[in-house]
C-alpha positions in Angstrom: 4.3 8.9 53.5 2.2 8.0 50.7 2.1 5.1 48.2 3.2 6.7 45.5 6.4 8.4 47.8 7.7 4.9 48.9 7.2 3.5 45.7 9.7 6.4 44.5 11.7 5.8 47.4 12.2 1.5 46.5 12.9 2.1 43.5 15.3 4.9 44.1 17.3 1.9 46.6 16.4 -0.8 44.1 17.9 1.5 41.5 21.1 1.9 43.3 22.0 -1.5 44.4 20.8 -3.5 41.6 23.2 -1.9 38.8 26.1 -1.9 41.8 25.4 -5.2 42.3 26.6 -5.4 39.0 29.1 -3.3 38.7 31.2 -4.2 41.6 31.3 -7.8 40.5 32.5 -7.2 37.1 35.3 -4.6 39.2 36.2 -7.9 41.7 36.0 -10.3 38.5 38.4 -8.0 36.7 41.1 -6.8 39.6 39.3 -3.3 39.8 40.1 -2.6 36.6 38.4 0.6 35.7 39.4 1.3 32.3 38.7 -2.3 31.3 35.0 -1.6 32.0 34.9 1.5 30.3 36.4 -0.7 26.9 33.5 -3.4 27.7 31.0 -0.3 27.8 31.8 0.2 23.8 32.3 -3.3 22.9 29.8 -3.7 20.6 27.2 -1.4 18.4 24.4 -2.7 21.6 26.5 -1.7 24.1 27.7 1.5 22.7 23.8 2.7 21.7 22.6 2.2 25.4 25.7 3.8 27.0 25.0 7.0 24.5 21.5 6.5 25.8 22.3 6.6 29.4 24.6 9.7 28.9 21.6 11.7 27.3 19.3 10.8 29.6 21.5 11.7 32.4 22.6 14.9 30.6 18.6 15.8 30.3 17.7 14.6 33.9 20.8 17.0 35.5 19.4 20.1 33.4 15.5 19.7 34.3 16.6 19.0 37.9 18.6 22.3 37.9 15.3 24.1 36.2 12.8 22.7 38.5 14.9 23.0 41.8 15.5 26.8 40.7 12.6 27.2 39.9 10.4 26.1 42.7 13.5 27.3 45.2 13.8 23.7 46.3 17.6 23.4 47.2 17.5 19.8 48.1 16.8 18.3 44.7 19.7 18.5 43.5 21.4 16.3 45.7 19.6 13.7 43.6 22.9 15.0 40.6 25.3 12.9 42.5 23.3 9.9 42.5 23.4 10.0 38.7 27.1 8.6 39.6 25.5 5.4 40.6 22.7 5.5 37.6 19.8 7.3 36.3 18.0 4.2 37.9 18.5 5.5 40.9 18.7 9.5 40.2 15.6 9.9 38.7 13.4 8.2 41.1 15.3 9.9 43.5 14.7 13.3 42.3 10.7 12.3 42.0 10.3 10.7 46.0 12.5 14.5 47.0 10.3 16.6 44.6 7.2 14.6 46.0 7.6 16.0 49.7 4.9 17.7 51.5 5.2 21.5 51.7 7.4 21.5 48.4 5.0 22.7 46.0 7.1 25.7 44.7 6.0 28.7 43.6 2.5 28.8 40.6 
């Protein structure tokens, strides 16, 4: 594997566990309270811009990993999609450690 592979591939792990980290204390701190996270996500102007940030960005990374896995006929890619559900901090370096693989160059 090269460097630049298992650099993709740590921070595709650090990516998922470090915002679930998160995540799952505020759910235990809060009684699993799923809706009261989604009211903290827009409690403020800060907090609103970056989850309207994190939507776009998630919105843009599902459509280009659609085009490029059609494109170069690479039908593992998308598998990276569901990871957005844990965060594009984990999706997108996801998507770029699969896309990296040896032999998946896709068609010129």
């Amino acid at each position: 594997m090269t460097p630049l592979r298992m650099i993709f591939l740590a921070l595709a792990i650090w990516g998922a566990i470090h915002p679930m980290y998160h995540f799952l204390s505020w759910y235990f701190a809060n009684d699993m309270d799923f809706m009261g996270m989604i009211d903290a996500w827009y409690v403020n102007d800060s907090t609103t811009g970056l989850v309207w940030d994190l939507t776009i960005t998630a919105i843009a990374l599902t459509v280009w990993i659609l085009a490029d896995s059609f494109k170069r006929r690479d039908w593992l890619g998308p598998v990276a999609i569901l990871a957005i559900g844990i965060g594009v901090s984990c999706a997108l370096p996801l998507y770029l450690f699969l896309r990296s693989r040896p032999g998946k160059a896709g068609p010129a």
